[in-house]
C-alpha positions as CSV (number, residue, x, y, z in Angstrom):
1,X,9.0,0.3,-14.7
2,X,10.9,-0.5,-11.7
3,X,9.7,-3.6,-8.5
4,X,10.7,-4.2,-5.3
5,X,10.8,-6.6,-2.7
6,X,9.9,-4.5,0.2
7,X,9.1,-4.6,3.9
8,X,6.4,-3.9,5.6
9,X,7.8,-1.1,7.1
10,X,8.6,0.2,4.4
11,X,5.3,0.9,2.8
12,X,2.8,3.8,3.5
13,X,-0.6,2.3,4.0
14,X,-4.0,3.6,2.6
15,X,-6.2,5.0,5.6
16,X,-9.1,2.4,5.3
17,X,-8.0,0.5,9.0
18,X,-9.2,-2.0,9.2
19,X,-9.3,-3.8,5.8
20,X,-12.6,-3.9,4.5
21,X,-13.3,-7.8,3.8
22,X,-12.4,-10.6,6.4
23,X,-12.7,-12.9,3.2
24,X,-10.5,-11.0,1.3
25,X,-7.8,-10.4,3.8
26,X,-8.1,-14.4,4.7
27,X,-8.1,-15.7,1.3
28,X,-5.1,-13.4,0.3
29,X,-3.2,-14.5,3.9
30,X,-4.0,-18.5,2.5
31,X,-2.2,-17.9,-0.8
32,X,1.0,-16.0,1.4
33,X,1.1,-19.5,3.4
34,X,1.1,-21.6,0.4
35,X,3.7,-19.8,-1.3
36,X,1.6,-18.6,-4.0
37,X,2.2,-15.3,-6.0
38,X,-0.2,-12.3,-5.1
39,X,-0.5,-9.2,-7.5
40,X,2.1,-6.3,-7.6
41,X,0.8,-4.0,-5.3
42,X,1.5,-0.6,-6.9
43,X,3.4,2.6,-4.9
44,X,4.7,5.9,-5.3
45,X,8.3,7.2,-3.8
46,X,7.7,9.6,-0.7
47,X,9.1,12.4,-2.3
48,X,7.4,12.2,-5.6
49,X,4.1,12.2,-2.5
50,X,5.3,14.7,-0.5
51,X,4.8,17.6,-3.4
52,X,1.4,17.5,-3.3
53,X,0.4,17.1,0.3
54,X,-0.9,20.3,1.5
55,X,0.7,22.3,4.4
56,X,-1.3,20.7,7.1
57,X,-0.5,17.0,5.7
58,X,2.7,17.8,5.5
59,X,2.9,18.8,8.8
60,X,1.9,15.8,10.3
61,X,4.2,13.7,7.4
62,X,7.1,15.3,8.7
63,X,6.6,14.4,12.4
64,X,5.4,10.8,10.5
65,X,8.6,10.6,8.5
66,X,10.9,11.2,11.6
67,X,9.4,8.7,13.4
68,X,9.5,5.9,10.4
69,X,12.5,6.6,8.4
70,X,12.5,3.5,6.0
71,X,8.9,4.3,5.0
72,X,9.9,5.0,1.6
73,X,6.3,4.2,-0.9
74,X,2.8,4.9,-0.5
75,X,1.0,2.8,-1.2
76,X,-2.3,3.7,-3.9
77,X,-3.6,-0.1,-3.6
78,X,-3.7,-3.5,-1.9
79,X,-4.9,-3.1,1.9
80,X,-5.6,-6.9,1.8
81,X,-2.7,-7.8,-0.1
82,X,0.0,-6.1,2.0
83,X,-1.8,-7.2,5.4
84,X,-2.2,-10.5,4.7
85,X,1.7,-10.7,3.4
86,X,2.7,-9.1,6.6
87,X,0.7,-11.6,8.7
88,X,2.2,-14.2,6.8
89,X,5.6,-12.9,7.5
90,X,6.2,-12.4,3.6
91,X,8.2,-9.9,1.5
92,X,5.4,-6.9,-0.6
93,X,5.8,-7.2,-3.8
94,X,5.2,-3.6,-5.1
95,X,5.3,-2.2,-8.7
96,X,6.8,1.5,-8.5
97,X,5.0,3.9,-10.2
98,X,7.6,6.7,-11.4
99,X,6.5,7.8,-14.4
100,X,3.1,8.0,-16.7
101,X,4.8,5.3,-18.9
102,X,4.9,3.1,-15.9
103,X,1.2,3.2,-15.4
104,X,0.9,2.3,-18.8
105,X,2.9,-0.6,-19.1
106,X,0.9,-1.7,-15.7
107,X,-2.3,-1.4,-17.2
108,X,-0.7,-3.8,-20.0
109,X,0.4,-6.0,-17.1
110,X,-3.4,-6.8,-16.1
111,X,-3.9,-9.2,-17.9
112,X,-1.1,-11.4,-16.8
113,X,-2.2,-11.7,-13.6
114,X,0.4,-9.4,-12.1
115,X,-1.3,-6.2,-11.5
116,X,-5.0,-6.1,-10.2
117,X,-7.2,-3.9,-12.7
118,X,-7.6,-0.8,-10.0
119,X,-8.0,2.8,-10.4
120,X,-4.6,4.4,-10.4
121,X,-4.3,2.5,-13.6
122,X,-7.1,5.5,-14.4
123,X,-4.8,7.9,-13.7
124,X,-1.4,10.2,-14.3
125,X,1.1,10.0,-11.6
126,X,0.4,13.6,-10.7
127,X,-3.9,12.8,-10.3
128,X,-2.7,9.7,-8.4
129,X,-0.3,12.2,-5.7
130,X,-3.5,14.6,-6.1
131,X,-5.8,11.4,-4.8
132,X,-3.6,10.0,-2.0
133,X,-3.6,13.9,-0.6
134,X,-7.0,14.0,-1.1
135,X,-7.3,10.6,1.2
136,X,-4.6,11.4,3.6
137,X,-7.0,15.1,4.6
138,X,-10.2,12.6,4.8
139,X,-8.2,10.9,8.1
140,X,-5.1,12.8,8.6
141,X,-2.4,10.2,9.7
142,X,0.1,8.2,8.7
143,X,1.1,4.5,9.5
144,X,3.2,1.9,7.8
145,X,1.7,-1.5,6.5
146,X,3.9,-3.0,9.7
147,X,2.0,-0.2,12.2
148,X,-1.5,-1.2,10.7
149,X,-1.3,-4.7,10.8
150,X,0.4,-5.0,14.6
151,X,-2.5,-2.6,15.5
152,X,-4.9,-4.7,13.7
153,X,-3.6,-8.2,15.6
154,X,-3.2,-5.9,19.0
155,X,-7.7,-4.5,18.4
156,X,-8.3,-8.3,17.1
157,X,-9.5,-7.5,13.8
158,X,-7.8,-10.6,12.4
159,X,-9.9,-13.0,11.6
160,X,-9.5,-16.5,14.0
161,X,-8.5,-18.4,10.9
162,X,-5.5,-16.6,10.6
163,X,-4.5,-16.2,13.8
């Protein structure tokens, strides 16, 4: 099981603009600032991804991918996490998924702290691919964790205490 430091840029974000929880995203963004640890957040290599996106997906990757050729990961979890590290101006800590044996030995990292119990734990790498091209068709595009959280400072859907 391999992690990375990585950049917001980088990083493939979920499709669930904005985050969910101003408490979560503000809590998370107070923990960045204090120099405290957040969980791993976990990803998946593009071209492990790419596979199993279907031919209109892929489609729209492609013209993605030529735009944004660092954005390496997608990410399977962590909205909050990786939003509130990129407000914060922080490096994402991501745990690569590569293998079934990774998720396993993450599931066994849960209760260190380092991993948040979350359902691609629940799952093989191929049913997690299967799941992100099941998400990406729900709202077919593609931004990076960078894209989303400049669009989410530009729309002000930050909350005031962080910004």
């Amino acid at each position: 099981m391999k992690t990375l430091e990585l950049n917001p840029n980088q990083i493939i974000t979920l499709n669930d603009y904005p985050v969910h929880s101003d408490s979560v995203l503000s809590e998370y963004y107070k923990k960045c600032k204090l120099g405290e640890d957040v969980p791993f957040v976990p990803v998946i290599r593009k071209d492990v991804v790419r596979k199993y996106l279907d031919s209109n997906l892929l489609e729209e990757f492609k013209r993605f991918e030529h735009k944004n050729p660092v954005a390496e990961y997608f990410m399977l979890d962590g909205s909050h996490r990786t939003t509130a590290l990129t407000l914060a101006g922080c490096k994402i800590s991501a745990i690569v998924y590569e293998t079934d044996p990774d998720i396993e030995e993450a599931k066994r990292l849960v209760a260190t702290g380092q991993i948040l119990q979350n359902d691609t734990l629940e799952h093989s790498l191929e049913e997690n691919c299967e799941i992100l091209n099941r998400h990406f068709r729900e709202k077919s595009y593609f931004m990076t964790v960078e894209q989303k959280s400049e669009k989410m400072k530009r729309e002000k859907k930050i909350p005031e205490n962080i910004m």
